[in-house]
C-alpha positions in Angstrom: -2.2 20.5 -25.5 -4.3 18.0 -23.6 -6.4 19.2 -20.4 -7.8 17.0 -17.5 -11.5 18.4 -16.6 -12.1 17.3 -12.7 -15.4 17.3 -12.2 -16.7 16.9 -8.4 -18.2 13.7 -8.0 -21.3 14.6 -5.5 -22.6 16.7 -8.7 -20.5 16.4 -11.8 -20.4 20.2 -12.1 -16.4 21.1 -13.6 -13.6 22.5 -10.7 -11.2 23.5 -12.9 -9.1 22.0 -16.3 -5.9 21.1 -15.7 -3.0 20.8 -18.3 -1.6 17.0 -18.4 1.8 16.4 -19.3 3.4 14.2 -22.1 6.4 11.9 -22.2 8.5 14.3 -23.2 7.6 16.5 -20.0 8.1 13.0 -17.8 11.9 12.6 -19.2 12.4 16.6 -18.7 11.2 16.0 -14.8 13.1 13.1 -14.3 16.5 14.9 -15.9 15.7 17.4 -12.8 15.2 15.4 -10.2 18.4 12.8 -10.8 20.5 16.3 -10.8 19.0 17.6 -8.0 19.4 13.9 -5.9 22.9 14.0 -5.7 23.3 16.7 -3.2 20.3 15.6 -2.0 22.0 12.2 -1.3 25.4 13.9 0.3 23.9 15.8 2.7 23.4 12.5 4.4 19.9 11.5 6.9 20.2 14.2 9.0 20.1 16.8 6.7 17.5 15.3 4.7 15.1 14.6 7.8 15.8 18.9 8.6 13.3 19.3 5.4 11.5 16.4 6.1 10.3 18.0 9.7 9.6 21.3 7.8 7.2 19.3 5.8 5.6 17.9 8.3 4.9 21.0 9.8 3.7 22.6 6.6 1.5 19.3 6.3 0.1 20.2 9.5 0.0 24.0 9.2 -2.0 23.6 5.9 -4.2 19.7 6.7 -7.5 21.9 6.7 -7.0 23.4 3.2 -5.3 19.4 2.2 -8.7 18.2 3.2 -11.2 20.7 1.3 -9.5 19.8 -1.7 -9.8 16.2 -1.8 -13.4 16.5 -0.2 -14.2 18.4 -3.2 -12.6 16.5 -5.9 -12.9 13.1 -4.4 -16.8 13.3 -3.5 -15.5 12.8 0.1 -16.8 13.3 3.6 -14.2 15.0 5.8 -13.7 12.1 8.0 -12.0 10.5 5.2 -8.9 12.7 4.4 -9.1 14.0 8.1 -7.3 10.1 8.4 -4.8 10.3 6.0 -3.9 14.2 7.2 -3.3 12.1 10.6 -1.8 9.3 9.1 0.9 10.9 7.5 3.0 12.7 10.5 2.4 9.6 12.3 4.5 7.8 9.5 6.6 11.2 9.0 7.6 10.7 12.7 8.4 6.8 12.5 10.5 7.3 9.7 13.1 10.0 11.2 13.2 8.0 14.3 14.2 5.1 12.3 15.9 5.7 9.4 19.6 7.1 10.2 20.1 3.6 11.7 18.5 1.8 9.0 21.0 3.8 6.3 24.5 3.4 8.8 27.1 1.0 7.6 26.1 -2.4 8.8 29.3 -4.9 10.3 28.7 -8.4 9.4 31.1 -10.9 10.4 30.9 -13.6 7.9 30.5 -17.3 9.7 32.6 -19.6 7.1 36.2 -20.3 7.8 37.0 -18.8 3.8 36.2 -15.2 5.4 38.5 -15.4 8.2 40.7 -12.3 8.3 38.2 -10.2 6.7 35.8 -7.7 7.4 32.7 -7.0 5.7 30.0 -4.0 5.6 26.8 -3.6 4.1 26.2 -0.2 2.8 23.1 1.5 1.8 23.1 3.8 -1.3 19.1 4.9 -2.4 17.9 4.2 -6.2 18.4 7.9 -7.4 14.8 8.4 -8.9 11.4 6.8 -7.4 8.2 6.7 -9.4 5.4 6.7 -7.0 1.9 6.2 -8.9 -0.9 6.4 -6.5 -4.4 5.6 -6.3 -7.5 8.0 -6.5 -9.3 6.7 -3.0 -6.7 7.8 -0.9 -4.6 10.5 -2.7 -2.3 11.8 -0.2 -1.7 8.7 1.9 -1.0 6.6 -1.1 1.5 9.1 -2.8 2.9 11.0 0.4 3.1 7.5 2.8 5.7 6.3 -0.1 7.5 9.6 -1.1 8.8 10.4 2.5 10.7 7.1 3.3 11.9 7.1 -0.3 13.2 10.6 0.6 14.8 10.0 3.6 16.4 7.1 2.1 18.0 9.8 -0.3 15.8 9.3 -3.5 14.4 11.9 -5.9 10.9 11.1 -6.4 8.1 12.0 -9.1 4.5 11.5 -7.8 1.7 10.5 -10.8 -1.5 10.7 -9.1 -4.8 9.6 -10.1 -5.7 11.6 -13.0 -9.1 11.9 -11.5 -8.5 13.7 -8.2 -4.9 14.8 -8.9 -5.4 18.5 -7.2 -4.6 17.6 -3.2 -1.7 16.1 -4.3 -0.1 19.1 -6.7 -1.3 21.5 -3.5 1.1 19.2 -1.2 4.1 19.1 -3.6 3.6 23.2 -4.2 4.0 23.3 -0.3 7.5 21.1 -0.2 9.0 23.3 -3.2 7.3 26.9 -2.9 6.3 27.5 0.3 9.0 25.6 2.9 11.9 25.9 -0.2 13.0 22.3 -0.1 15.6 20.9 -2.3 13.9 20.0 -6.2 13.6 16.8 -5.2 10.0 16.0 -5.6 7.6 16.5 -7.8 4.1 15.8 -9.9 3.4 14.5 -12.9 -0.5 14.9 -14.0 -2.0 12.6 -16.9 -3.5 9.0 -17.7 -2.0 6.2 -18.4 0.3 7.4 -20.7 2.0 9.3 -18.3 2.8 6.7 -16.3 4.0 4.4 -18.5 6.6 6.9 -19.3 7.5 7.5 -15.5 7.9 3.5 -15.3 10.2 4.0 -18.3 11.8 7.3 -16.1 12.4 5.7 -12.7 14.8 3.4 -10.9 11.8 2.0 -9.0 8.2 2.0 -9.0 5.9 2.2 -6.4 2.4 1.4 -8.0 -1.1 1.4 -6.2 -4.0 0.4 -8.0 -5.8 -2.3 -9.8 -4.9 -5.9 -10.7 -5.0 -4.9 -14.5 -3.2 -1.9 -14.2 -0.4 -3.5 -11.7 0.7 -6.2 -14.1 1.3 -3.7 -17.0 3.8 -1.6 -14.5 5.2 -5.4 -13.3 5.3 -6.4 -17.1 7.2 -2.5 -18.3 9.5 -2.5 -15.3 10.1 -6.0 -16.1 11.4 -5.0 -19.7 13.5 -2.3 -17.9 14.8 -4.0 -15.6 14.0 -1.9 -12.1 12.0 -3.1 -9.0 8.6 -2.5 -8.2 6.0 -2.7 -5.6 2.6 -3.1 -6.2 -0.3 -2.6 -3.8 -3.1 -4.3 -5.7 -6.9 -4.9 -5.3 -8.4 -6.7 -2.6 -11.3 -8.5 -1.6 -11.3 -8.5 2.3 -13.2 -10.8 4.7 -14.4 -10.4 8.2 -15.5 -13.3 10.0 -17.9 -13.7 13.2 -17.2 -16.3 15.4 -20.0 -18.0 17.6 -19.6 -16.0 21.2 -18.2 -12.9 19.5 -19.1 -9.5 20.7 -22.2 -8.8 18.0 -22.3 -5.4 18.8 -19.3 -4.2 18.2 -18.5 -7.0 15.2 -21.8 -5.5 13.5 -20.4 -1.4 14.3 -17.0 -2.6 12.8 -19.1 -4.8 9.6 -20.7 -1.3 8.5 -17.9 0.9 8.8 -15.1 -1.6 7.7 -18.1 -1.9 4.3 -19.1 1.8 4.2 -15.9 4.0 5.4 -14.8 5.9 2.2 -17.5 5.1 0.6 -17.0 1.5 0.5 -14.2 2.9 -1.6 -11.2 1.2 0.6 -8.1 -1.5 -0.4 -8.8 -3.0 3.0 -12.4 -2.8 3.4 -15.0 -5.6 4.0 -16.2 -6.7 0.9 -17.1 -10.0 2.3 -18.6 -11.2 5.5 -18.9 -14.5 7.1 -21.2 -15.2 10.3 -21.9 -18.0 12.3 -25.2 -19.5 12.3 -25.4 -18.6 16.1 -24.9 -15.0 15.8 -26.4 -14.2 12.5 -30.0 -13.2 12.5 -28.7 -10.8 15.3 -25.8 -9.5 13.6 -27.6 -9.1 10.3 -30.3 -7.2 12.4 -28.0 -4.6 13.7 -25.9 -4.4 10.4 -28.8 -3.5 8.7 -30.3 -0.9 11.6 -27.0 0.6 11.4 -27.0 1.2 7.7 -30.1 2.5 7.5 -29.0 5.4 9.8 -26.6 6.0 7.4 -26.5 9.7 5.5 -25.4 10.3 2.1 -24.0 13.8 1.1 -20.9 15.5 1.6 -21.6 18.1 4.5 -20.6 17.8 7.6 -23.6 15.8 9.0 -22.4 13.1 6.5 -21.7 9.5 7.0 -21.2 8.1 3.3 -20.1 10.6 0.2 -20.1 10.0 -3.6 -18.4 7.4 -5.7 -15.8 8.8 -7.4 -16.6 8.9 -10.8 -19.5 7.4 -13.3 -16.8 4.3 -14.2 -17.2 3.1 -10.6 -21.2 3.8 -9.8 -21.3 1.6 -13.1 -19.5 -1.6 -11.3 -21.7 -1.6 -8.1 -25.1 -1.2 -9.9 -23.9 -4.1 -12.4 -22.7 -6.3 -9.6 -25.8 -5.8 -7.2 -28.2 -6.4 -10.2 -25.9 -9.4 -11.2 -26.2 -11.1 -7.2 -30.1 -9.9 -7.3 -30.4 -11.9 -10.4 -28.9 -15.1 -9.3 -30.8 -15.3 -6.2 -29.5 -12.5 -3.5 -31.7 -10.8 -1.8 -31.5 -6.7 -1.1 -32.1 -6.0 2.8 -31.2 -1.9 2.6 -30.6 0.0 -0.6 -29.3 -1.6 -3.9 -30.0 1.5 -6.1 -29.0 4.3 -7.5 -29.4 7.9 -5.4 -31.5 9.9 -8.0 -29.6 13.0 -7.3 -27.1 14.8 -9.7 -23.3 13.0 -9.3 -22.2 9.5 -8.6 -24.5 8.0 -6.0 -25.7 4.8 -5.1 -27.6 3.6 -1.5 -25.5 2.2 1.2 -26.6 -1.5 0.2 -26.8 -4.9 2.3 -26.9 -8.2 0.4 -27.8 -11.7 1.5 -28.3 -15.1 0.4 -25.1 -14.5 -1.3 -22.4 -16.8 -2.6 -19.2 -17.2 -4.3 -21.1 -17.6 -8.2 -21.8 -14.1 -8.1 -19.3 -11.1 -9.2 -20.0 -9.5 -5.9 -17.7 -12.3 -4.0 -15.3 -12.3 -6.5 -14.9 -9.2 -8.2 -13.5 -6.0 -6.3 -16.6 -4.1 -5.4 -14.8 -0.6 -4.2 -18.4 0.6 -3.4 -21.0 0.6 -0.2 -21.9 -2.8 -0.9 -21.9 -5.4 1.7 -22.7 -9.3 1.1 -23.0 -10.9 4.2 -23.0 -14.9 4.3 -24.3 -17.6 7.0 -21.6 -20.3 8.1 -21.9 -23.6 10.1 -18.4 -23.3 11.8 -14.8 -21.6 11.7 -13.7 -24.0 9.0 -16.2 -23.3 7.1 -15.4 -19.3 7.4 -11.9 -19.5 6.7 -12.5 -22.0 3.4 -14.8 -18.9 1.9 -12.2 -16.4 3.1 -9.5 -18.0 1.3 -11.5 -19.0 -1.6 -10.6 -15.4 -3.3 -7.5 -14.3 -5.6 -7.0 -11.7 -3.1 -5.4 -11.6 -0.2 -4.7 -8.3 1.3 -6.3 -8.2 5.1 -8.9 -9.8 6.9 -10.6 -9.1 10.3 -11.7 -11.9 13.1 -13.9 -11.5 15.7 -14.2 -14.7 17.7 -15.1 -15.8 21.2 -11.5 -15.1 22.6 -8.4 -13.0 21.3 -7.1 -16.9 21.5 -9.3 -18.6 19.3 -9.2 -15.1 16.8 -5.6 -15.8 16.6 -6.1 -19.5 15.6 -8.1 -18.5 12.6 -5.7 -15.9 11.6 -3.1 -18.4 11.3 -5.2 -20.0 8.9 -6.2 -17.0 6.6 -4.4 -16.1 3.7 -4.1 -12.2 3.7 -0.9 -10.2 4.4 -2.8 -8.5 7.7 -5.6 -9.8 10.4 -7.3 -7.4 12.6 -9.0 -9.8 15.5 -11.8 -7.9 16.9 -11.1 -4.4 14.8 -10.8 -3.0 11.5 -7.1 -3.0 9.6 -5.6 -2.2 13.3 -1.9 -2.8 11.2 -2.8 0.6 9.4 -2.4 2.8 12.4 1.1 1.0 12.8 4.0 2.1 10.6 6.1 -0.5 12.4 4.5 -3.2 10.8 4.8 -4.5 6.7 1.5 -3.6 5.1 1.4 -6.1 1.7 -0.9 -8.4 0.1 -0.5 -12.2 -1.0 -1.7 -13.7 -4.0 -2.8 -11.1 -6.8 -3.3 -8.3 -4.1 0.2 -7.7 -4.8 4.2 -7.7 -4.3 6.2 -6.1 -2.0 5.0 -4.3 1.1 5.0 -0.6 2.4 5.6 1.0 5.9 8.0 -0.8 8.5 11.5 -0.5 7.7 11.3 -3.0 4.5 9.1 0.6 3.6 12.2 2.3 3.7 15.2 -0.3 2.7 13.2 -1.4 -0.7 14.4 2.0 -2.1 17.9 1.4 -1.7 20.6 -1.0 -3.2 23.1 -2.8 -0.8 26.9 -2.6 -1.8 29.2 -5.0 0.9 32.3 -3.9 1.0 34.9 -6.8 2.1 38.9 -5.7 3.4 41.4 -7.6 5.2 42.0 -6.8 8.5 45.4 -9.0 8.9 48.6 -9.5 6.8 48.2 -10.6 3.4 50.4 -12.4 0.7 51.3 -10.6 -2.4 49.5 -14.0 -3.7 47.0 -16.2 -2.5 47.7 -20.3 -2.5 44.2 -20.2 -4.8 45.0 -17.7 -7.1 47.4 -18.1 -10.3 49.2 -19.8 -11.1 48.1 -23.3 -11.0 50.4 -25.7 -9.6 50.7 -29.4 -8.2 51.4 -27.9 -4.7 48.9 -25.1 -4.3 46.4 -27.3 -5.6 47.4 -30.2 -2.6 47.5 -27.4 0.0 43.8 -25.6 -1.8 42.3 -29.3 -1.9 43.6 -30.2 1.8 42.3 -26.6 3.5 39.0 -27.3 1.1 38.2 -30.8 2.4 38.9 -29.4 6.5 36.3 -26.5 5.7 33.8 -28.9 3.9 34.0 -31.4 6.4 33.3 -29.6 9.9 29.8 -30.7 11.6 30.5 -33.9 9.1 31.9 -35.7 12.4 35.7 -35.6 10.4 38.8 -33.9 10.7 37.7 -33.4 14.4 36.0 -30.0 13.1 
């Protein structure tokens, strides 16, 4: 029997050891949940959203307890999981308002002359069993935010959280199946890698957020099964400031966009781009503001822990890396000599796009901030990245903002705020380029979890046999060939069609 030790990342002292599963267990779990979805899928959208709204209420009923945990397992501050204990109903209430339209037969009346007399509908059946692997920075959001519109679309789904935080999340799935009763129609799967390799090889679909590395593995093994995925991805986000920006609040927005979490966001800045005009004063106040700071995990906290000694490891090497090739350290840029995974809220400068700190995903309370001669210059560095997940613009005018977000190459722009499309659930949220495939929230958050089947009948009366089907003679083939060149000849100027 293997065990998973979770240690708590302000102090590496043990919580608790927890058994992790093996394939065997995965392919037991997902024998459940595909027997369990098919009532599940008659009862229809109404009668799934009756448990959903009981969960919601248990979600809300038991957020304080939600939050403790991943504070203590995650190295968090409370602010943190406070947001995605908010976030959640918020998408919990879009998705019920939404979804019995989303899954109700769809008409379509087909626009070619071949479909006259026909009638056609697009039906909505969900993929039976959804493999949701989340991420360790935001445990709940990224695992909950993708189970409930996979639900209410009808699926069974198995959750595989992080195997470094995975506690918050078997606490929320206890509360759908022991304490509200729900149908068996989620649960958790606890282990490495291992285990969800075997849940891609379980699943219909695969909902995977994480890194780069580990999201083109899942796209390689679903590949070789066959199933869809989605993958939410690393990213490497920019925020630009514009000559005649607000400096104020574009510096207030720099350090929390860089240090919220942690530094330890998808969407967070990990890059910044200022005018020439505005950057001695920007730089001034981002680096007041960081020094104010406060490291810890109380109450009175600002910034917690990393989350484990892996990650501590790639912020130390790629500060020392920048400081060696010429960057200079305004505030921190070292470790926090203190038991558990802590480094100093850290502002760089005299940066540029040689060093791993530009490139390489950060996840960590590091922010390089760069001086730029104009716009174009700003959005050439944004875009000079192999992400692409969301940027942030503050400019002169909302106008102007929106002119350089055309011109960025990220799945989201915030202009004057930080990932504003978050607090939406009626928006896509996706990345371009490596940052990944697919999208979540919006109703594409919903639909991706189910097939289509059209069904086509004849609404007029019909020959016992067509003039095109067997068998093939002279004469149906003049009167096939003389209806085919009327049809293939309308908008030609022929035919009078």
């Amino acid at each position: 029997m293997t065990t998973l030790k979770i240690h708590r990342p302000a102090d590496g002292t043990l919580i608790e050891e927890i058994v992790a599963h093996d394939a065997a267990h995965v392919d037991a779990v997902a024998q459940r949940l595909r027997t369990a979805q098919v009532e599940w899928a008659r009862i229809g959208a109404k009668g799934r959203a009756v448990w959903i709204k009981r969960y919601r209420k248990w979600l809300f009923d038991n957020a304080t307890r939600l939050i403790e945990i991943a504070m203590e397992e995650g190295g968090r501050v409370r602010n943190e999981p406070t947001l995605e204990t908010t976030l959640i109903p918020e998408i919990i209430d879009y998705y019920l308002r939404v979804t019995p339209a989303l899954l109700e037969p769809r008409p379509v009346r087909g626009s070619s002359p071949l479909t006259f007399g026909k009638r056609y509908t697009v039906h909505r059946s969900a993929f039976p069993l959804v493999g949701v692997i989340g991420a360790w920075n935001f445990p709940l959001l990224l695992t909950l935010g993708d189970a409930i519109p996979a639900l209410l679309a009808g699926s069974a789904v198995a959750l595989k959280p992080s195997e470094v935080n995975p506690r918050v999340v078997i606490e929320a799935v206890r509360g759908w199946r022991e304490d509200i009763g729900a149908p068996p129609v989620l649960d958790v799967l606890i282990g490495g890698g291992e285990v969800g390799s075997a849940l891609v090889d379980a699943a219909d679909y695969i909902q995977f957020t994480g890194s780069v590395a580990t999201g083109r593995r899942v796209a390689v093994r679903a590949a070789e099964n066959l199933i869809p995925v989605s993958l939410e991805l690393g990213g490497k986000d920019p925020l630009i400031v514009l000559a005649g920006a607000d400096i104020a609040r574009a510096a207030n927005c720099a350090v929390y966009g860089g240090f919220a979490n942690n530094g330890q966001v998808c969407m967070g800045f990990e890059r910044v781009y200022v005018h020439e005009s505005a950057y001695d004063e920007f730089v001034d106040r981002v680096v007041t503001k960081v020094r104010q700071l406060r490291s810890g995990v109380d109450d009175h906290s600002d910034v917690g822990a990393l989350i484990h000694p892996p990650q501590l490891q790639i912020v130390d090497r790629q500060v020392r890396d920048a400081v060696d090739k010429g960057a200079r350290i305004l505030t921190g840029g070292n470790r926090i000599d203190r038991p558990g995974n802590w480094f100093e809220p850290t502002v760089l400068v005299d940066v540029d796009h040689s060093m791993a700190v530009m490139r390489e995903e950060t996840f960590g309370p590091v922010l390089p901030i760069v001086r730029v001669a104009d716009a174009d210059e700003a959005i050439h560095l944004a875009n000079d990245s192999e992400f692409g997940l969301s940027a942030s613009v503050f400019a002169a005018t909302v106008a102007e903002g929106k002119r350089v977000a055309d011109r960025l190459d990220t799945g989201a722009v915030s202009i004057d705020d930080f990932v504003a499309n978050m607090v939406c659930a009626d928006v896509p949220q996706g990345g371009w380029k490596k940052s990944g495939v697919g999208s979540r929230l919006s109703e594409t958050g919903l639909l991706k979890f189910t097939h289509t089947k059209v069904v086509a009948a004849n609404w007029i009366p019909t020959l016992d046999n067509d003039v095109f089907w067997f068998p093939y003679t002279p004469a149906r083939r003049a009167v096939f060939g003389a209806a085919a060149r009327l049809i293939q000849g309308r908008g030609s100027g022929r035919f009078g069609l």
